[in-house]
Biopython code that builds the backbone (N, CA, C, O; Angstrom):
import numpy as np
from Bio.PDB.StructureBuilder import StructureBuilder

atoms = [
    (1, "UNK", "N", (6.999, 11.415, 21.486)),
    (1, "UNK", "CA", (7.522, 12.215, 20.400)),
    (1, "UNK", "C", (8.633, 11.456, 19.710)),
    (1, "UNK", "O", (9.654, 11.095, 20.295)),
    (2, "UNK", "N", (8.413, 11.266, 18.610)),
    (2, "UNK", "CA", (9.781, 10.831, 17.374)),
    (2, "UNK", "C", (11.086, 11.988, 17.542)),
    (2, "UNK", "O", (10.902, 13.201, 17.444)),
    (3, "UNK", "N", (11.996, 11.555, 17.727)),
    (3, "UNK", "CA", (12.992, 12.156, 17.157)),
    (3, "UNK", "C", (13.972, 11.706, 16.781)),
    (3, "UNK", "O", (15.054, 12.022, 17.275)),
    (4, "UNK", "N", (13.830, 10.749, 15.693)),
    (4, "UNK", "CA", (14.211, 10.383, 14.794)),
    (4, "UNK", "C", (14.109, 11.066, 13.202)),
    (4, "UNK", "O", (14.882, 10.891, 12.261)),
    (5, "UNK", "N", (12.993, 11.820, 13.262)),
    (5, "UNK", "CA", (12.964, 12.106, 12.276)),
    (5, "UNK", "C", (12.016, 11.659, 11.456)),
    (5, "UNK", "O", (11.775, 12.295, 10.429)),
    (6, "UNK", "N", (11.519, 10.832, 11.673)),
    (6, "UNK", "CA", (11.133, 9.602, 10.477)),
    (6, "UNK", "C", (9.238, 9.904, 10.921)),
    (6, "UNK", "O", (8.905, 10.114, 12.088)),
    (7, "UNK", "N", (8.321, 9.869, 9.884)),
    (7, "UNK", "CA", (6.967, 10.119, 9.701)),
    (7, "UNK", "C", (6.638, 8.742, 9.797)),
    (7, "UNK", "O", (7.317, 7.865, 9.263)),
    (8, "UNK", "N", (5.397, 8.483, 10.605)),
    (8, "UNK", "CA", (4.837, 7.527, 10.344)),
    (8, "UNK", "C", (4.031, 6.809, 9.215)),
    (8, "UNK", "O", (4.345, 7.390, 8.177)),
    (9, "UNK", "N", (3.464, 6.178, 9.037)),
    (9, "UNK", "CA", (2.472, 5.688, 7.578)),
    (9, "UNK", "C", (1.446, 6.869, 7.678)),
    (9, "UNK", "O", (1.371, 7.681, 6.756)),
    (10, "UNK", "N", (0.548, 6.982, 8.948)),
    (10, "UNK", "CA", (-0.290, 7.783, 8.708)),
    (10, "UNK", "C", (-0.292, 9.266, 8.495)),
    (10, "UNK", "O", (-1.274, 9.921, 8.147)),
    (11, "UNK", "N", (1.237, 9.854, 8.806)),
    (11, "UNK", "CA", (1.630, 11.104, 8.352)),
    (11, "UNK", "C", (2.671, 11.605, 7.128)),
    (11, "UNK", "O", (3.010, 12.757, 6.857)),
    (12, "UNK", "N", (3.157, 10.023, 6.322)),
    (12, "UNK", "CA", (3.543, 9.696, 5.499)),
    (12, "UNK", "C", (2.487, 10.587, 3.910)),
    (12, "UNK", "O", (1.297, 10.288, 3.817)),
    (13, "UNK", "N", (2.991, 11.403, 3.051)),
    (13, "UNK", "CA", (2.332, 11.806, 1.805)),
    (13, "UNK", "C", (1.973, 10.585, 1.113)),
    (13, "UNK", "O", (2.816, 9.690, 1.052)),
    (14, "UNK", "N", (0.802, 10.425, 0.569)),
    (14, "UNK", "CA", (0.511, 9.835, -0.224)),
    (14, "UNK", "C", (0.951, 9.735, -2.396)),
    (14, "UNK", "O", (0.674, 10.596, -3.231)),
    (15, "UNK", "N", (1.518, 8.655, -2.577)),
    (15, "UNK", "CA", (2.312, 9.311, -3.648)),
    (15, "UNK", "C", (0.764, 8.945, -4.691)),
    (15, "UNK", "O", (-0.155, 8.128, -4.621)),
    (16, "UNK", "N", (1.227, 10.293, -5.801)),
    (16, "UNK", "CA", (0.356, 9.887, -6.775)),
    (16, "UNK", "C", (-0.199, 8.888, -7.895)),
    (16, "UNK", "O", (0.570, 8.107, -8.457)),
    (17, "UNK", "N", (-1.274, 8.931, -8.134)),
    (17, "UNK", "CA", (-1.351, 7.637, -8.740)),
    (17, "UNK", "C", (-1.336, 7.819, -10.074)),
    (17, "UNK", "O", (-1.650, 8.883, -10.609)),
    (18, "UNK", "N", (-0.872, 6.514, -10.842)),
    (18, "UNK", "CA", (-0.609, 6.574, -12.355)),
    (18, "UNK", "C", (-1.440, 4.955, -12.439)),
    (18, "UNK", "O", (-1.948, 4.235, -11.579)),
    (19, "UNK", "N", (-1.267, 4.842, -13.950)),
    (19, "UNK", "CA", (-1.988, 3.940, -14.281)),
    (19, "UNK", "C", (-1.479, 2.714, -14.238)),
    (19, "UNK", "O", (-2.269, 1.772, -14.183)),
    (20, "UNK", "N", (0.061, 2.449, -14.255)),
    (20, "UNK", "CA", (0.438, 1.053, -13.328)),
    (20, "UNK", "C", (0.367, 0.632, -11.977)),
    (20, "UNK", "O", (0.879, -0.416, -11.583)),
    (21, "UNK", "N", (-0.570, 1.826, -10.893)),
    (21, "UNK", "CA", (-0.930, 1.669, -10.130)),
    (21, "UNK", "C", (-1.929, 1.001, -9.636)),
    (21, "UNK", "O", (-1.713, 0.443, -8.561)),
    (22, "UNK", "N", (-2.875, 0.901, -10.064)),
    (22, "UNK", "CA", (-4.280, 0.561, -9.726)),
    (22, "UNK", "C", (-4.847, -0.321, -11.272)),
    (22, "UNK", "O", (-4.302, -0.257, -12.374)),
    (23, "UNK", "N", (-6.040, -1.081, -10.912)),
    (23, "UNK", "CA", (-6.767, -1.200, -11.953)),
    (23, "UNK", "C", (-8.135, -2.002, -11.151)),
    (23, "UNK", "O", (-8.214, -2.449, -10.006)),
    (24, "UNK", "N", (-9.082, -1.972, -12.203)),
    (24, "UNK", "CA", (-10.568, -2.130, -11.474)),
    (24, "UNK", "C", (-11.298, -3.277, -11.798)),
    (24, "UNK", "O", (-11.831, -3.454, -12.893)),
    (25, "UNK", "N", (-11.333, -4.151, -10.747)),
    (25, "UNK", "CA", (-11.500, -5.495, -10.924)),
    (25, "UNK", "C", (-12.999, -5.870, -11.707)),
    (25, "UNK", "O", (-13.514, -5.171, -12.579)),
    (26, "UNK", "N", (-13.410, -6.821, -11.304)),
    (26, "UNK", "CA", (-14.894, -7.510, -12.408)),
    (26, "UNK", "C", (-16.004, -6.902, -11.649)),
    (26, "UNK", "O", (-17.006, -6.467, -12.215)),
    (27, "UNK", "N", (-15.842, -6.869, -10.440)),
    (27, "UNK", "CA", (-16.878, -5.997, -8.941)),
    (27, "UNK", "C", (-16.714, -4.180, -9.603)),
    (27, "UNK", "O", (-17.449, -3.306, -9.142)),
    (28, "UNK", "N", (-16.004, -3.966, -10.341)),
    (28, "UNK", "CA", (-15.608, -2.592, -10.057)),
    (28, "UNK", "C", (-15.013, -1.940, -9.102)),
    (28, "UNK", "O", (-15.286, -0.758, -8.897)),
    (29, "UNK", "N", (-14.135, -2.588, -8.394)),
    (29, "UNK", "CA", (-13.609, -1.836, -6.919)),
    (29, "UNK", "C", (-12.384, -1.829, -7.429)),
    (29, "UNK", "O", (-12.029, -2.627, -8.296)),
    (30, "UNK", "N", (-11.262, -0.469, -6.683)),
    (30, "UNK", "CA", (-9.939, -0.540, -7.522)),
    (30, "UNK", "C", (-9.031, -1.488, -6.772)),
    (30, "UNK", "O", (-9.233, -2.090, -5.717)),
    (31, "UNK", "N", (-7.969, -1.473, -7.583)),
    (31, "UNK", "CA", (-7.115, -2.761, -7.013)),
    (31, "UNK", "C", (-5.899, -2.125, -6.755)),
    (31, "UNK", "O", (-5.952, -1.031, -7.316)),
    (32, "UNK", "N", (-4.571, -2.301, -6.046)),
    (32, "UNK", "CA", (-3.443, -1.257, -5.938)),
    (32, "UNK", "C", (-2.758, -2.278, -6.574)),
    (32, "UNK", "O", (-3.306, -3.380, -6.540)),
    (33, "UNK", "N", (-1.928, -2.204, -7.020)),
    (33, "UNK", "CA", (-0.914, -3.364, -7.974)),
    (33, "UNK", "C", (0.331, -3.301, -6.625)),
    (33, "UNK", "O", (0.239, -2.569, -5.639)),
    (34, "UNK", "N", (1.471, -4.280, -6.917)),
    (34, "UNK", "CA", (2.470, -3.997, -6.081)),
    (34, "UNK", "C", (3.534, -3.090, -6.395)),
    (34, "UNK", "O", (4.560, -3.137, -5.715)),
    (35, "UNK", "N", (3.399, -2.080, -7.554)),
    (35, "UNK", "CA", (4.314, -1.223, -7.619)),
    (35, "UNK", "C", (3.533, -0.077, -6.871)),
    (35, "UNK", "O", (4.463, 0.524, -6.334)),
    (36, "UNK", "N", (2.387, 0.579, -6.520)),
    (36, "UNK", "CA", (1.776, 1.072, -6.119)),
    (36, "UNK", "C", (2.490, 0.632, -4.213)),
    (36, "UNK", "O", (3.243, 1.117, -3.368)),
    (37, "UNK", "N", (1.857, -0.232, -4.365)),
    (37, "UNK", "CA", (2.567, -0.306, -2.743)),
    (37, "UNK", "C", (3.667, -0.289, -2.617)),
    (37, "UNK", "O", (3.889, -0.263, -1.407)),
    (38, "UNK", "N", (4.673, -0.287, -3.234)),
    (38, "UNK", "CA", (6.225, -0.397, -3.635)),
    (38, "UNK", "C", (6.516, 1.137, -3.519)),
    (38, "UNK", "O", (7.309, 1.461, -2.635)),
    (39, "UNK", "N", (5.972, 2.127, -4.306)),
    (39, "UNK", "CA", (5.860, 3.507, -3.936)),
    (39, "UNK", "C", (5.775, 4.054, -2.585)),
    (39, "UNK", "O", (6.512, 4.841, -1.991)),
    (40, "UNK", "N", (4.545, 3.366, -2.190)),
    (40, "UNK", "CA", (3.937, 3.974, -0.446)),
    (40, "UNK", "C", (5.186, 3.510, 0.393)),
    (40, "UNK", "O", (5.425, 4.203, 1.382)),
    (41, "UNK", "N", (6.086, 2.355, 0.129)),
    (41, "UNK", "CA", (7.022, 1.946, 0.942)),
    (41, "UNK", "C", (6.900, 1.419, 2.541)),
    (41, "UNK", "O", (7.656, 1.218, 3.492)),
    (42, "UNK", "N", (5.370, 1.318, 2.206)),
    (42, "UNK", "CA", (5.328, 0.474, 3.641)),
    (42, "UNK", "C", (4.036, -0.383, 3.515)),
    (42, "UNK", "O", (3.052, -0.075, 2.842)),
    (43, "UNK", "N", (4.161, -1.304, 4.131)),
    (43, "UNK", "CA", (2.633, -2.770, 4.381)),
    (43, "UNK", "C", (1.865, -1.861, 5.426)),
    (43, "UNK", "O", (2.336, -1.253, 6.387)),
    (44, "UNK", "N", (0.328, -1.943, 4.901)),
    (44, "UNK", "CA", (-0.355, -1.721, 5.787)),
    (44, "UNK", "C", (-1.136, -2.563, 6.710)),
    (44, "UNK", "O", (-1.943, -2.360, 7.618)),
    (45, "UNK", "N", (-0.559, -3.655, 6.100)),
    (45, "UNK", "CA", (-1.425, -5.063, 6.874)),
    (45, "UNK", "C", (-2.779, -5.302, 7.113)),
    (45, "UNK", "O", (-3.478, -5.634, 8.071)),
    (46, "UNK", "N", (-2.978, -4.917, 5.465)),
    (46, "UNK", "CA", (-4.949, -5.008, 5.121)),
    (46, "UNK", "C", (-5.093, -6.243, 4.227)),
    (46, "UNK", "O", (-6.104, -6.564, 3.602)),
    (47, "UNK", "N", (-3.988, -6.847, 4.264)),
    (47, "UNK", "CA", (-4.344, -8.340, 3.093)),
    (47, "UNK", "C", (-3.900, -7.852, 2.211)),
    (47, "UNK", "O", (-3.154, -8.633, 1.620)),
    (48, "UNK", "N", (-3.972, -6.723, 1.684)),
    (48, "UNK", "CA", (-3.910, -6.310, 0.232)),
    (48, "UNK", "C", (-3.625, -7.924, -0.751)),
    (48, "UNK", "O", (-2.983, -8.899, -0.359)),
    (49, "UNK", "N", (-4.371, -7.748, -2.149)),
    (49, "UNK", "CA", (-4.179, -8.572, -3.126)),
    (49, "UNK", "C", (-2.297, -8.756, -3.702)),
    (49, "UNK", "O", (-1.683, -9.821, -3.638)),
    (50, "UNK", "N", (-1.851, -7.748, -4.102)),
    (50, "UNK", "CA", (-0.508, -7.976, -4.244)),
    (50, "UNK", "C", (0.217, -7.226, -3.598)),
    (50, "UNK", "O", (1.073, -6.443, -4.011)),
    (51, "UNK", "N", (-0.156, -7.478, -2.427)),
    (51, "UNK", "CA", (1.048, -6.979, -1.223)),
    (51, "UNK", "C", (2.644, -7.585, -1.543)),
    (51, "UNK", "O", (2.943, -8.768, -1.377)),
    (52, "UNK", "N", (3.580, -6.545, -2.028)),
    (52, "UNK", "CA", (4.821, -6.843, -2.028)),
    (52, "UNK", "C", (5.996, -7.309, -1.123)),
    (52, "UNK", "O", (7.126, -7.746, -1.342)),
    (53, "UNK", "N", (5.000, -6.939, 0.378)),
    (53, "UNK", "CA", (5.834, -7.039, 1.775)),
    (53, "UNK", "C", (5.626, -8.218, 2.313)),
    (53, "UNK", "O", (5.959, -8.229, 3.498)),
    (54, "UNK", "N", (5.015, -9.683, 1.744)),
    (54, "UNK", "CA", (4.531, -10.793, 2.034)),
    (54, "UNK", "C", (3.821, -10.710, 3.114)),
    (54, "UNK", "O", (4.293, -11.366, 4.042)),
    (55, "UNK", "N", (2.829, -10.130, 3.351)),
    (55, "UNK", "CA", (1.742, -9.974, 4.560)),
    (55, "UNK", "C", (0.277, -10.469, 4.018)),
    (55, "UNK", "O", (-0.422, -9.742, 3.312)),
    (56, "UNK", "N", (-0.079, -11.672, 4.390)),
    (56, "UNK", "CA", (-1.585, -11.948, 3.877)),
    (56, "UNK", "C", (-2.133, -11.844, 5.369)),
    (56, "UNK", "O", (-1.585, -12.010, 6.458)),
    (57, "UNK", "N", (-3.574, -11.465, 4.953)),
    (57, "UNK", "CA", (-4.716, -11.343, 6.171)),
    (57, "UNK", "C", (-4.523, -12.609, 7.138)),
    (57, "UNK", "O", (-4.662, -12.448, 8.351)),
    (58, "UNK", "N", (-4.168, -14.012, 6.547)),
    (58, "UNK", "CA", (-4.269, -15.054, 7.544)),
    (58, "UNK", "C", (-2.798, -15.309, 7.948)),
    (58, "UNK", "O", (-2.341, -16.360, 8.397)),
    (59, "UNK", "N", (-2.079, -14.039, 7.683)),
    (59, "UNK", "CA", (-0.826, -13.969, 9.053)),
    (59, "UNK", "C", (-0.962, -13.496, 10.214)),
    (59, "UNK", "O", (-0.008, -13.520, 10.991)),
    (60, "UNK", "N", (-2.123, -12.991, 10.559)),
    (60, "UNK", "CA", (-2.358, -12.149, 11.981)),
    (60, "UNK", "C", (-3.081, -13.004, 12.265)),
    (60, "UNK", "O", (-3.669, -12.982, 13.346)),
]
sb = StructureBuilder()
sb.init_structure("model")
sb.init_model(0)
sb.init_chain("A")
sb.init_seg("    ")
for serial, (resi, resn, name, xyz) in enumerate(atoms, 1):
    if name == "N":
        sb.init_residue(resn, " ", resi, " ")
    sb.init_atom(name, np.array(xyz, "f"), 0.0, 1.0, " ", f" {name:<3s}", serial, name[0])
structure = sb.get_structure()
């Protein structure tokens, strides 16, 4: 049990999305920009394309 207080990522709200969030690459799949992850306030350590938290896939 936390008692700290503090929510994890996965019980963390998801903030809503606007249109400097995302955009949809040449494949059509969406893309999260790094203000988007800048919002969520945490790395999920999926590679993401512009991960703001300097985490690329070939750091693990």
């Amino acid at each position: 049990m936390d008692t700290t207080g503090k929510k994890s990522p996965a019980e963390s709200p998801r903030p809503a999305l606007s249109k400097e969030d995302y955009y949809f690459n040449e494949e059509g799949l969406m893309v999260f920009t790094a203000t988007y992850h800048l919002k969520r306030g945490y790395c999920c350590k999926s590679g993401c394309r512009h991960c703001p938290y300097g985490f690329h896939s070939s750091n693990s």
